[in-house]
C-alpha positions, 0 to 999 in steps of 0.5 A: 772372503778375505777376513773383514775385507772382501766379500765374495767366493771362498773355494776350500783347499784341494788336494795337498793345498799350497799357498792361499790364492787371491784371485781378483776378476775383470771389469764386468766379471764376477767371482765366478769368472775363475771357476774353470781356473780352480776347476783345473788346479788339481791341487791348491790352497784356500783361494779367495775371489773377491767382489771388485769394488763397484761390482756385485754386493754393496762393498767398500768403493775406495776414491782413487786407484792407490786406495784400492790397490792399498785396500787389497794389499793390506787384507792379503793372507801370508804367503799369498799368491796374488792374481788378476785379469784385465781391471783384476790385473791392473788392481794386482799389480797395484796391491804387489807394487804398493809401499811396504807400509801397506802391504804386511803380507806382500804377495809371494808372486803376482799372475798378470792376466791380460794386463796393463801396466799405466800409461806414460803419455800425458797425451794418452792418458787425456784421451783416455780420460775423455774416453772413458767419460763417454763410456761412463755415460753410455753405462749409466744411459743403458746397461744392455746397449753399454754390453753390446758395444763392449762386447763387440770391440775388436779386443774380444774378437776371439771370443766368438769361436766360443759356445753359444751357451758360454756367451750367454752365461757371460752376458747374463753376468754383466748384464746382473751390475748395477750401472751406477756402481759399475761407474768406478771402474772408470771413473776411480780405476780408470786406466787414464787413473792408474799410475804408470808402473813401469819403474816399479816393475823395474825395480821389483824383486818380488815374481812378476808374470804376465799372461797374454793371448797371442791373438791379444797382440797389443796386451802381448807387446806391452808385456814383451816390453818389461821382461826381466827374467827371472823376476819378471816374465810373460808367457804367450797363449797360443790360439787366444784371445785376452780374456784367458779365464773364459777362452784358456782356463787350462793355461791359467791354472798352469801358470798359477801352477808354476808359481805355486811351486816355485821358492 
């Protein structure tokens, strides 16, 4: 765990070590969802993957996005490489542009995988409010019907050129939430409550990479929008989809790779 912070899965220093990771899972997800990514790190320092609020054991809830990304951003360890995926990669790229006041130990670099950065239309972000509202309701009526429909939409089309068993096992994992709990991830960390970061990003001196799948056009684009080398960069995995850590762990461990060795 983050000392007094997050509870979740501490994976030990392998090899000649290197910065601490903080590796922060999606919506649905669980600690374990980086597993394959460690697995393929041949060297790395201590890597924390915490619980995200709403999700596994009971753990702080904070009431607004900015709560949370302030919540992770003052538990991160010197030096730190921060990472997320999807709802993990929203939060990161909160808890990286957060006020210096809350964030002591800014992270060293921030790996976005599959991330968005808010929306800018007041238009967008009503009908994604209304949105979510229904998902919460179909969450909290039936958990199982919730999953079905979630798994199906088109964003995780890629996925099933994917082992029978590795479906199941993912499944097995969302279906483990509690539904009543799951309820934050849309209603306080909700993309229709997430601030727009697009000026922060602008502004940001500190790396910044995306990670998107090319099958994963929509997430690819927006992160094609905001490339500012040499702080901020995307890379584009061939042949997959947006969930990276399930469909190209390979590709994540390398990015996290790069940022590793970088000054």
């Amino acid at each position: 765990m983050i000392p007094g912070r997050h509870p979740g899965a501490l994976h030990p220093a392998k090899g000649k070590g290197g910065p601490p990771l903080v590796l922060l899972h999606g919506f649905l997800g669980s600690p374990a969802a980086w597993d394959d990514v460690l697995a393929a790190l041949s060297d790395h320092g201590e890597a924390w993957c915490p619980w995200l609020p709403g999700h596994g054991p009971a753990a702080p809830t904070p009431a607004s996005f900015d709560a949370t990304a302030q919540w992770i951003a003052a538990a991160l360890p010197k030096g730190a490489i921060l990472a997320g995926y999807s709802l993990g990669a929203r939060l990161a790229l909160g808890a990286a542009l957060a006020p210096l006041a809350a964030r002591p130990e800014a992270p060293r670099a921030t790996l976005l995988v599959s991330g968005h950065v808010g929306l800018a239309d007041a238009e967008e972000r009503i009908e994604r409010a209304a949105l979510d509202a229904k998902r919460t309701a179909d969450l909290r009526r039936d958990l199982a019907s919730f999953v079905d429909a979630w798994e199906a939409l088109p964003l995780f089309a890629s996925q099933q050129a994917l082992p029978a068993e590795t479906l199941a096992r993912q499944r097995a994992a969302r279906l483990a939430h509690d539904p009543e709990s799951l309820a934050w991830a849309f209603e306080v960390a909700g993309l229709a409550l997430m601030p727009d970061y697009r000026p922060a990003i602008a502004a940001s001196r500190r790396p910044l990479c995306f990670l998107t799948g090319a099958r994963d056009t929509r997430f690819s684009a927006l992160a094609a929008a905001l490339v500012r080398p040499p702080v901020v960069t995307h890379a584009i995995i061939a042949e997959a989809g947006h969930n990276l850590l399930l469909e190209a762990p390979a590709a994540v461990a390398a990015a996290l790779g790069h940022l590793m060795e970088t000054p």
